[in-house]
PyMOL Python script that loads the backbone (N, CA, C, O; Angstrom):
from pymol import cmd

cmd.read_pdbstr("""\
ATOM      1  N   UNK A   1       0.855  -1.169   0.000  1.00  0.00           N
ATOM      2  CA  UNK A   1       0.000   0.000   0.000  1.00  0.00           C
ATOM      3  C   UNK A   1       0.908   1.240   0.000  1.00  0.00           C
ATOM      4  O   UNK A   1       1.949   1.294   0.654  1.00  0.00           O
ATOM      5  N   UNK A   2       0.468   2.181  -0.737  1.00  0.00           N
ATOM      6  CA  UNK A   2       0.752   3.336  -0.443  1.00  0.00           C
ATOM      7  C   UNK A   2       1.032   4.205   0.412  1.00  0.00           C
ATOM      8  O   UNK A   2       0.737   3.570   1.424  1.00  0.00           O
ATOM      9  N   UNK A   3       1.375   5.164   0.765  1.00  0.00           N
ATOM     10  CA  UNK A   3       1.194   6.144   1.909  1.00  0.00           C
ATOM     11  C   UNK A   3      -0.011   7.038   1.024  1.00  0.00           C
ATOM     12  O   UNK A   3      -1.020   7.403   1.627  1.00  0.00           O
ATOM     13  N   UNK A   4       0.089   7.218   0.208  1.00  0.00           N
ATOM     14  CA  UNK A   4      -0.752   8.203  -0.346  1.00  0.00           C
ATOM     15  C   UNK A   4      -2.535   7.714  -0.102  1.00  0.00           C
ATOM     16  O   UNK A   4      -3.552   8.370   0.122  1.00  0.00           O
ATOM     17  N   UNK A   5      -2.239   6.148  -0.292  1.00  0.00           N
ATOM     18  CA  UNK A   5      -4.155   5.495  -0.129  1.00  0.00           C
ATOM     19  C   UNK A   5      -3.669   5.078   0.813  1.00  0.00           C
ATOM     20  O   UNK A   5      -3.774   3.884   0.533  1.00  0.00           O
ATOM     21  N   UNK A   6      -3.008   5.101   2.131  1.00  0.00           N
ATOM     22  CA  UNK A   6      -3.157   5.224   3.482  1.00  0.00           C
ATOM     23  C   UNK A   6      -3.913   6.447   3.659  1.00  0.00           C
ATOM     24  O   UNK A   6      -5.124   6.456   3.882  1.00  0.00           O
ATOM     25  N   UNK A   7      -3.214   7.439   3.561  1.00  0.00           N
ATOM     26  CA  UNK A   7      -3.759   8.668   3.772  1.00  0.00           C
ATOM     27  C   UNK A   7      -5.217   8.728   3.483  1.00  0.00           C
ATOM     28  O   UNK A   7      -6.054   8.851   4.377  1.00  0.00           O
ATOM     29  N   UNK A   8      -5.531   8.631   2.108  1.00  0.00           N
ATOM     30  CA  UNK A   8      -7.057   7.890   2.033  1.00  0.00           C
ATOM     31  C   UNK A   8      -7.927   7.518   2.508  1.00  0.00           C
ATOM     32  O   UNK A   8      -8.935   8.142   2.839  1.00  0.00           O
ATOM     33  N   UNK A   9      -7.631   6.181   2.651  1.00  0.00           N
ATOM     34  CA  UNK A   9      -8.513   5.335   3.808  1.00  0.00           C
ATOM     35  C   UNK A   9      -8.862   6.460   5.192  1.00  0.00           C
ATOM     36  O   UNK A   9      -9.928   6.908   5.615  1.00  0.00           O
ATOM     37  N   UNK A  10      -7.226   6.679   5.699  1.00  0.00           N
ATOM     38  CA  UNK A  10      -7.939   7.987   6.918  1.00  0.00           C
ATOM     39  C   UNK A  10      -8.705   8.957   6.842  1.00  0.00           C
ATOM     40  O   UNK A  10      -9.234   9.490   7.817  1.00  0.00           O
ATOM     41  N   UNK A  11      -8.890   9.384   5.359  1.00  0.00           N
ATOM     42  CA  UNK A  11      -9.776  10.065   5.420  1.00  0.00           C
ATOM     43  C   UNK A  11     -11.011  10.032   5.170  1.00  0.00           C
ATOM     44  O   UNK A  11     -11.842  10.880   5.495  1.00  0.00           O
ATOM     45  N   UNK A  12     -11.241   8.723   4.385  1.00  0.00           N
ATOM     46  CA  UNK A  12     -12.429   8.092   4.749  1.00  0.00           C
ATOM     47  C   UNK A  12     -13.367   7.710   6.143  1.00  0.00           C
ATOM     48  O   UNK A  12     -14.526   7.841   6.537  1.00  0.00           O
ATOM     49  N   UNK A  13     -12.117   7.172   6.589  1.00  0.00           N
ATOM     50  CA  UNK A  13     -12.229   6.763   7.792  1.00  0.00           C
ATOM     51  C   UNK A  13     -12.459   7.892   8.751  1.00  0.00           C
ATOM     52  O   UNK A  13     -12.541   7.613   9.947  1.00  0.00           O
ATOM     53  N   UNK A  14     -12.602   9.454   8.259  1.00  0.00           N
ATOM     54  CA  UNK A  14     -12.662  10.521   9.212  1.00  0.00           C
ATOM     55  C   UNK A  14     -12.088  10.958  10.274  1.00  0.00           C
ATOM     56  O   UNK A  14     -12.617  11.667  11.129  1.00  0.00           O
ATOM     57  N   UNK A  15     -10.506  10.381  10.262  1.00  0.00           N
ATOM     58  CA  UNK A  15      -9.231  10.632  11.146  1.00  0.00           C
ATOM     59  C   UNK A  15      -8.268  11.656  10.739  1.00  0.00           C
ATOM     60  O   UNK A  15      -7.377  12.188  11.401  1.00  0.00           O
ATOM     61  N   UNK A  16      -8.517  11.779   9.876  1.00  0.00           N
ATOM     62  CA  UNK A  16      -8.015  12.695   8.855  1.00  0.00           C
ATOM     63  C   UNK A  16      -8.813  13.790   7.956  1.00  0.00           C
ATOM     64  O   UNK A  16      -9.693  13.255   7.281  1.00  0.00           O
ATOM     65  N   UNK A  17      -8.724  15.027   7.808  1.00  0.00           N
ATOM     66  CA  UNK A  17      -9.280  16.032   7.480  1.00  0.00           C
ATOM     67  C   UNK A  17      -8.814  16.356   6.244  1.00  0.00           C
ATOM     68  O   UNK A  17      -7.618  16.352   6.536  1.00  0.00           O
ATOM     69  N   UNK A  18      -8.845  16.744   4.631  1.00  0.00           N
ATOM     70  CA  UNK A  18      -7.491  17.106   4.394  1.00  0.00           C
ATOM     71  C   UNK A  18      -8.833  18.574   3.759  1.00  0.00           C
ATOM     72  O   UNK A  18     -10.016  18.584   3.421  1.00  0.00           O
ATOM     73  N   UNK A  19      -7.360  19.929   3.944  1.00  0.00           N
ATOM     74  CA  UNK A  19      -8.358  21.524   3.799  1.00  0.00           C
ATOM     75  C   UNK A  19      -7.385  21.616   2.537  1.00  0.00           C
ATOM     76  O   UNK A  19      -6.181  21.365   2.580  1.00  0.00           O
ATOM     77  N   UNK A  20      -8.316  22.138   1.061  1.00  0.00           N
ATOM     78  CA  UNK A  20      -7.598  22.451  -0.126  1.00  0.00           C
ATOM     79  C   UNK A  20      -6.642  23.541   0.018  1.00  0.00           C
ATOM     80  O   UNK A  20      -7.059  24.453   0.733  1.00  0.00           O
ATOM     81  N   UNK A  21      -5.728  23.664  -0.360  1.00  0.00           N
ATOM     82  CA  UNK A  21      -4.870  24.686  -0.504  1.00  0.00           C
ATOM     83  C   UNK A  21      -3.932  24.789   1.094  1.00  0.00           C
ATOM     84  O   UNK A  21      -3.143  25.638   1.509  1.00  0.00           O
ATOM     85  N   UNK A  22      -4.385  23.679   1.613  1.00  0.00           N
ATOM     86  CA  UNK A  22      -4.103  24.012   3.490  1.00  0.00           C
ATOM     87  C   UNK A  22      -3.295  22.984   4.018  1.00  0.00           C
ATOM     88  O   UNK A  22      -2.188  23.134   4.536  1.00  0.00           O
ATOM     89  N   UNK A  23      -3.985  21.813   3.838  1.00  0.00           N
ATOM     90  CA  UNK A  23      -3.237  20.831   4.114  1.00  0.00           C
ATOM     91  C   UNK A  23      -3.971  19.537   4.259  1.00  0.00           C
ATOM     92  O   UNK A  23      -5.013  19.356   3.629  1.00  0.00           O
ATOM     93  N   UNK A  24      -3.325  18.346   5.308  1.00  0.00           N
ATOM     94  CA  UNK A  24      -4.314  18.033   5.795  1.00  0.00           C
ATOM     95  C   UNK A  24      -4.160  17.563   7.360  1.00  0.00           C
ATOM     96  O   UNK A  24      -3.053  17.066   7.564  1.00  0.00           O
ATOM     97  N   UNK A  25      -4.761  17.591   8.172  1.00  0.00           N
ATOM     98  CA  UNK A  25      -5.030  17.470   9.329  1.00  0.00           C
ATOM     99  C   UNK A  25      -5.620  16.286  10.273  1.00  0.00           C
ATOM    100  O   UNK A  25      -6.566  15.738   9.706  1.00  0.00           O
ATOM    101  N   UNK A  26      -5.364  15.792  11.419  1.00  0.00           N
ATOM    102  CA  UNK A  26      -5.666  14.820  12.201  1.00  0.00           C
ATOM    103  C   UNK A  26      -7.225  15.559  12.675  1.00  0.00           C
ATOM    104  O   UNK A  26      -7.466  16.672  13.143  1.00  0.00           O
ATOM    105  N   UNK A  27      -7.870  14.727  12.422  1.00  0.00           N
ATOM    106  CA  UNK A  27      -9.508  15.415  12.946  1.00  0.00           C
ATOM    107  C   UNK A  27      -9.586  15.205  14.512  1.00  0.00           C
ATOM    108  O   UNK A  27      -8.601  14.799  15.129  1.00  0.00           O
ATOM    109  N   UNK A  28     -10.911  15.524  15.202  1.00  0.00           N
ATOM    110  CA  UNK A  28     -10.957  15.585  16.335  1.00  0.00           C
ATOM    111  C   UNK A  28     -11.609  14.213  17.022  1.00  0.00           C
ATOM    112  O   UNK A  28     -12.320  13.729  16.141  1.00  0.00           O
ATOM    113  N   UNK A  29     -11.655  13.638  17.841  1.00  0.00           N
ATOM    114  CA  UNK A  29     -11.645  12.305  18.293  1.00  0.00           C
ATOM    115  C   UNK A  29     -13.351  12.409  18.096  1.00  0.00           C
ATOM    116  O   UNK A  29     -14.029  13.437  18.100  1.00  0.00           O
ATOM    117  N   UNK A  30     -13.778  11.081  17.935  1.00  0.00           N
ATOM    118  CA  UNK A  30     -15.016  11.068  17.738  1.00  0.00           C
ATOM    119  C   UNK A  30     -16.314  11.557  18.555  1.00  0.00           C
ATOM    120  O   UNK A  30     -17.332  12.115  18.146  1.00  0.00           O
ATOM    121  N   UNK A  31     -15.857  11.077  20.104  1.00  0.00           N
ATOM    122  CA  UNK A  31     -16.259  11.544  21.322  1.00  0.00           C
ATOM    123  C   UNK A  31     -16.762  13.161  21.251  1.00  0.00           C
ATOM    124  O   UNK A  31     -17.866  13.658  21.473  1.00  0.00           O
ATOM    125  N   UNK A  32     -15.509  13.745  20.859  1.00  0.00           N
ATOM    126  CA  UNK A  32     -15.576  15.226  20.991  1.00  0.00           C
ATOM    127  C   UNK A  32     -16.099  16.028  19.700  1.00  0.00           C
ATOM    128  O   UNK A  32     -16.194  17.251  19.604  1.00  0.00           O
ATOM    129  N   UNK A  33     -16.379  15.179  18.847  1.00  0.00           N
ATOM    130  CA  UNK A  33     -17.228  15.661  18.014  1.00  0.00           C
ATOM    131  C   UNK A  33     -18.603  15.327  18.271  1.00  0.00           C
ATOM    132  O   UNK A  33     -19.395  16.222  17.976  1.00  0.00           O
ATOM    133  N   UNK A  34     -19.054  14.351  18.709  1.00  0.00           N
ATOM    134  CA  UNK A  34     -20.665  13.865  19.254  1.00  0.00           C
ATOM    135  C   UNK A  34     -21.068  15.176  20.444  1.00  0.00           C
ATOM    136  O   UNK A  34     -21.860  16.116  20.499  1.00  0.00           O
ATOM    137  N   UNK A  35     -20.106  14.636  21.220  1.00  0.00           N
ATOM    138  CA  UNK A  35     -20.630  15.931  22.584  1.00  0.00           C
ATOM    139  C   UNK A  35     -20.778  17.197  21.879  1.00  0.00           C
ATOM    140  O   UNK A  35     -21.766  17.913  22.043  1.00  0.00           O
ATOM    141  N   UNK A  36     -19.508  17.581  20.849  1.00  0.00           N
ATOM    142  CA  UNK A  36     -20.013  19.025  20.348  1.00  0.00           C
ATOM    143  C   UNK A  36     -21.648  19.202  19.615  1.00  0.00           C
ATOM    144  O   UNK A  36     -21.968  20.295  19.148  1.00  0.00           O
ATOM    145  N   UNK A  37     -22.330  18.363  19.587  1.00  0.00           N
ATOM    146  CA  UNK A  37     -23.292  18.348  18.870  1.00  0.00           C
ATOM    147  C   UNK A  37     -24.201  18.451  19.752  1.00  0.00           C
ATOM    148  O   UNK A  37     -25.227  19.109  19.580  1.00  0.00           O
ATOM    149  N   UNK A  38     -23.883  17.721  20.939  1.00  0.00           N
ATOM    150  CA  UNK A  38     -24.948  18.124  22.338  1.00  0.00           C
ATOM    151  C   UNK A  38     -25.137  19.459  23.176  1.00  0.00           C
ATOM    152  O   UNK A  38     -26.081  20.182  23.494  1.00  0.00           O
ATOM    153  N   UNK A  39     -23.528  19.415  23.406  1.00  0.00           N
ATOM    154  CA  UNK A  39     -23.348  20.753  23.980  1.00  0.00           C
ATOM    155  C   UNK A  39     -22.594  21.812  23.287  1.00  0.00           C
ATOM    156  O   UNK A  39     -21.695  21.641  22.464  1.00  0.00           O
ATOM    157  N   UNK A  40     -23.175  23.174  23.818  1.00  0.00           N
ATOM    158  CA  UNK A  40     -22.320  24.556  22.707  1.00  0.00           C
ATOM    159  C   UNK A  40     -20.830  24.237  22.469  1.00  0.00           C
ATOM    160  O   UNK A  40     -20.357  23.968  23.573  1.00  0.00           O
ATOM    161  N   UNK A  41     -20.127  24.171  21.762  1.00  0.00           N
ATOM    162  CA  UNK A  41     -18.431  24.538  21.607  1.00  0.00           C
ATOM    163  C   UNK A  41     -17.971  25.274  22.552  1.00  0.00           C
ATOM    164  O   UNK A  41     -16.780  24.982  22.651  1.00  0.00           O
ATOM    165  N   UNK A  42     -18.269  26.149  23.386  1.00  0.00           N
ATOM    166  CA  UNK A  42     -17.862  26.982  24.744  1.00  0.00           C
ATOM    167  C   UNK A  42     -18.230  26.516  25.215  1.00  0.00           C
ATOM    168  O   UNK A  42     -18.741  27.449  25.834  1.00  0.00           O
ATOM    169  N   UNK A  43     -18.749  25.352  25.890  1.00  0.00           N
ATOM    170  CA  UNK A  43     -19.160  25.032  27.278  1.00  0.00           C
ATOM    171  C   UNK A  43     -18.108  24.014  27.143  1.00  0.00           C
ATOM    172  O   UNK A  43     -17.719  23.542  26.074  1.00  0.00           O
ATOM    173  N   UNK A  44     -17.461  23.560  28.929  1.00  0.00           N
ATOM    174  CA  UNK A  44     -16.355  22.645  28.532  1.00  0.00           C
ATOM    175  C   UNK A  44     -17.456  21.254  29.491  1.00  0.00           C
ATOM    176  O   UNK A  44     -18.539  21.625  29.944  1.00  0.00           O
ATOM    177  N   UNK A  45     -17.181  20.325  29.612  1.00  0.00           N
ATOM    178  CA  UNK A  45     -17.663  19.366  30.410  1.00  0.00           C
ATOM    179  C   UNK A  45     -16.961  19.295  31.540  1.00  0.00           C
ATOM    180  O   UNK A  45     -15.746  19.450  31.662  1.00  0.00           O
ATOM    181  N   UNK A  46     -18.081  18.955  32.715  1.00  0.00           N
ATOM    182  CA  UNK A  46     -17.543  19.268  34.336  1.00  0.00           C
ATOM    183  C   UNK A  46     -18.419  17.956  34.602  1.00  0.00           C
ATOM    184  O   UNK A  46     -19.408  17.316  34.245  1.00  0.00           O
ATOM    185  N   UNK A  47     -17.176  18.033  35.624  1.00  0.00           N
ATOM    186  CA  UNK A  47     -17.316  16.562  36.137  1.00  0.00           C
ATOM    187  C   UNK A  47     -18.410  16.858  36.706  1.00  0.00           C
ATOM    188  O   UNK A  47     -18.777  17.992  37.013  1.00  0.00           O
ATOM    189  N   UNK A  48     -19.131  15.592  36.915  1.00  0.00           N
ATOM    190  CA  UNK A  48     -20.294  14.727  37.716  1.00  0.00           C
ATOM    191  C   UNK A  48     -20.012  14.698  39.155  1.00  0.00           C
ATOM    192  O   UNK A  48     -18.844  14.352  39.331  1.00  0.00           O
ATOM    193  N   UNK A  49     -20.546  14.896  40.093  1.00  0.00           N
ATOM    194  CA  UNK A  49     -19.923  14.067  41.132  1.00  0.00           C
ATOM    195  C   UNK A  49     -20.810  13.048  41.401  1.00  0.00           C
ATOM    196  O   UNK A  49     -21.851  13.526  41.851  1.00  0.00           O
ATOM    197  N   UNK A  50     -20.850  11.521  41.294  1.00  0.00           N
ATOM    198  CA  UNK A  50     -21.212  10.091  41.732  1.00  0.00           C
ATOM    199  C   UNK A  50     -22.501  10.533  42.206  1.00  0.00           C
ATOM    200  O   UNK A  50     -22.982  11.653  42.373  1.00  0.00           O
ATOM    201  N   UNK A  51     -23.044   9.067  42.423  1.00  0.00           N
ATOM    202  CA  UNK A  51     -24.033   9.035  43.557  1.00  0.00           C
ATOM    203  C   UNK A  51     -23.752   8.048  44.995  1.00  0.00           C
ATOM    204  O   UNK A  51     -24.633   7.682  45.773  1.00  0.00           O
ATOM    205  N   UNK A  52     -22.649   7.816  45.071  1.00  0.00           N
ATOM    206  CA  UNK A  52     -21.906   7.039  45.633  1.00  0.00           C
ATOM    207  C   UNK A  52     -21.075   7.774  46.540  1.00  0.00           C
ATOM    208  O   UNK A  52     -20.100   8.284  45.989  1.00  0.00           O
ATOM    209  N   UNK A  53     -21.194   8.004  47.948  1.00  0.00           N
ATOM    210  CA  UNK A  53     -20.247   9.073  48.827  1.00  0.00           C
ATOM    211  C   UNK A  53     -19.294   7.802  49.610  1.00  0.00           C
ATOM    212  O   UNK A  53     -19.675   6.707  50.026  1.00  0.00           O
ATOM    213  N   UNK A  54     -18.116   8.334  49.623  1.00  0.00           N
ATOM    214  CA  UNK A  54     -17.517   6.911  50.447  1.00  0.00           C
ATOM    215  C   UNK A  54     -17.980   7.253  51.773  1.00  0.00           C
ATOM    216  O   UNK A  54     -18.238   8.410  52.109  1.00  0.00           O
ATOM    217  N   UNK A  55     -18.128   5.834  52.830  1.00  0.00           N
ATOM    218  CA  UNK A  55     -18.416   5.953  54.091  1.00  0.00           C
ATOM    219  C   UNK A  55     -17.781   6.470  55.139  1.00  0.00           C
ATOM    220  O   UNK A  55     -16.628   6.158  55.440  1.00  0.00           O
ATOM    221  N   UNK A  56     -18.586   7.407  55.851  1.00  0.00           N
ATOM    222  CA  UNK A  56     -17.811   7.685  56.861  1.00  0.00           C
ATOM    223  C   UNK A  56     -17.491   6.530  58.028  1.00  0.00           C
ATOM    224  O   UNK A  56     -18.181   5.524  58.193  1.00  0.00           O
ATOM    225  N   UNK A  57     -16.436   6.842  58.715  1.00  0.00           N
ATOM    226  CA  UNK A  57     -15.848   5.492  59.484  1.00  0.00           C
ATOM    227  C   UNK A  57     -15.794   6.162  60.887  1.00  0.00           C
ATOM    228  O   UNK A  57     -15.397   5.522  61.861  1.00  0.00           O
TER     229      UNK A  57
END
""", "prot")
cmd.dss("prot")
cmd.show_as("cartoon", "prot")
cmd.util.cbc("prot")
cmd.orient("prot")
């Protein structure tokens, strides 16, 4: 195989971005593209805290 239809496949595969005249680029993990779709791009995610408190002793 190529490097060139490596490159390919990644970008099929949506790991890879490539911008005309720009370049091409490692895209953003899949995770963080789903959540961006939930929540605004400025909001960052904050932790949870459990429902689970450890016991006091």
């Amino acid at each position: 195989m190529t490097l060139r239809r490596a490159v390919d496949e990644l970008v099929i595969e949506e790991l890879l971005i490539r911008r005309h005249g720009s370049g091409t680029y490692t895209s953003r993990p899949k995770v963080a593209r789903c959540l961006g779709r939930i929540l605004p791009p400025n909001r960052a995610v904050r932790h949870v805290p459990s429902e689970h408190t450890p016991e006091s002793g």
